[in-house]
N, C-alpha and C positions, 0 to 999 in steps of 0.2 A: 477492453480497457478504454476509458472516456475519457478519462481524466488521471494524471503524473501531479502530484505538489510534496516538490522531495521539502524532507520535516530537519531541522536542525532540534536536535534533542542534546541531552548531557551529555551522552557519551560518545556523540559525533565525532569522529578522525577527522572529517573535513570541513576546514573552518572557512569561510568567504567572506572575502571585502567586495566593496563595488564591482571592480574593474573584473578578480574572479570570477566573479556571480555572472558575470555578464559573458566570460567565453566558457562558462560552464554550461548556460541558457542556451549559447550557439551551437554549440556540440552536441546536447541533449538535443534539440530540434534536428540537428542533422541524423542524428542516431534513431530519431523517431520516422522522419522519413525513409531513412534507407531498411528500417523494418519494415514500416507496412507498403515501399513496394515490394518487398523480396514477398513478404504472404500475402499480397493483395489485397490488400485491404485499402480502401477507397477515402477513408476519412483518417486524419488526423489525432490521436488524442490530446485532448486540449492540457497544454503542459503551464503550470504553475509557476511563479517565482518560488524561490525557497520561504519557508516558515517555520516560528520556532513551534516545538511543538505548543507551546502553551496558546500561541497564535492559531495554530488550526483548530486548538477545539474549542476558543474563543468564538471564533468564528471561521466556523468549516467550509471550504469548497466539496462539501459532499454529495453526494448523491444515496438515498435508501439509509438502511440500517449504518454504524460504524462499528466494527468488530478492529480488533488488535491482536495483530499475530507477538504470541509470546513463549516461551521456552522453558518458562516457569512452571512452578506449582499452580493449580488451581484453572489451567486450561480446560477445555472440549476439544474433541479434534475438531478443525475446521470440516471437513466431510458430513460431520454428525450433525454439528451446529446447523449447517447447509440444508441438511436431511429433516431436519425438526425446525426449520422456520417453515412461515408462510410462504407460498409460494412468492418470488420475488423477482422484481425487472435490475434492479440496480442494488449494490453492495458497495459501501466504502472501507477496504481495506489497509490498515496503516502496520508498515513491515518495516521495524524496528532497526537501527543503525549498526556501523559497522560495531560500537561495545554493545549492543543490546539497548534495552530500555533501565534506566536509572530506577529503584525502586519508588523516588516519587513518582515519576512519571505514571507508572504503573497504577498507583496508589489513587492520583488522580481521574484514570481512564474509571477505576473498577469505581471508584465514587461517582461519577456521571453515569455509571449505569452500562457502560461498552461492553464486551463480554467480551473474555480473553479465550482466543481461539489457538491452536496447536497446527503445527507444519507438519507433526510426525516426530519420534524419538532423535532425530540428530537435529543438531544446532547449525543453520544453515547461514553462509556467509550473506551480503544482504543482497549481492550480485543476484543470487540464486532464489533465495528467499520468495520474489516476485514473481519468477516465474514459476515455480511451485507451487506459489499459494492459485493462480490463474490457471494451472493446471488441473488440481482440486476443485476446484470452483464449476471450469469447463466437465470435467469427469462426472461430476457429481448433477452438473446442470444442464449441462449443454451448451451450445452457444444461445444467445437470449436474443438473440434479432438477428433477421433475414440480409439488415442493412447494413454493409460492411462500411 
C-alpha cells in the first residue's frame, strides 16, 4: 500500500469537522507507523486528508488503473479482474464505507468506466474490507517491489 485517502461518501457514519479531522489524521499516522514497524516495512504510506468521494474522482490521488470494491450486482471477483488485467505495478482501490456505496455513487464510478470488483460472497465491515481486498491482490500478485 502507497497511498490511504479515506473518501467521505453518502453513507459515511463518520462525519468530521476541522478540529476531528485533524486528531483523526494523528491517530491514522500513529496507526500507520506502529504497523509498518510491527512488519517491517521501511517506508511510510503516504496518507491523505479526507475526501468526498465526488472529490477523489474529480481529481484522484491515484496511482494505475481504479477499480471499486462492491457488494452488488454486476461485480467480477477482484482475483479474476486481477487475473485478466495486464500485468501491473500499481492499482487504486476504493473500499466502500461503513453503509456501502449510495447507488449514485455507484452509478457514477460504472459511468467513468471503474469496474466494479467483488470481495467474495459476504458483506465485509470496512475495518476488514482493506485488508482483504490487499490480501487478494498480494495472493493473486504477489508483493510488486523488492523495496519495502
Amino acid at each position: 500500500v502507497a497511498r490511504l485517502v479515506p473518501l467521505l461518501c453518502s453513507h459515511s457514519q463518520v462525519k468530521l469537522d476541522q478540529a476531528k479531522g485533524e486528531r483523526k489524521m494523528e491517530r491514522w499516522e500513529t496507526v500507520l507507523e506502529e504497523a509498518c514497524r510491527q512488519c517491517g516495512r521501511r517506508r511510510l504510506p503516504e496518507l491523505f486528508l479526507p475526501l468526498t468521494f465526488d472529490e477523489f474522482l474529480s481529481r484522484p490521488p491515484v496511482l494505475g488503473p481504479i477499480w471499486l470494491a462492491y457488494e452488488g450486482q454486476g461485480v467480477v471477483p477482484l482475483a479474476r479482474q486481477l487475473a485478466a488485467a495486464a500485468p501491473m505495478k500499481e492499482l487504486t482501490l476504493i473500499i466502500g464505507p461503513e453503509g456501502g456505496f449510495a447507488p449514485q455513487e455507484v452509478a457514477i464510478a460504472r459511468g467513468l468506466g471503474i469496474p466494479l470488483v467483488g470481495l467474495g460472497p459476504r458483506i465485509l465491515r470496512v475495518e476488514t474490507a482493506g485488508p482483504a481486498a490487499i490480501a487478494i491482490v498480494q495472493a493473486t500478485l504477489g508483493d510488486w517491489t523488492e523495496e519495502n
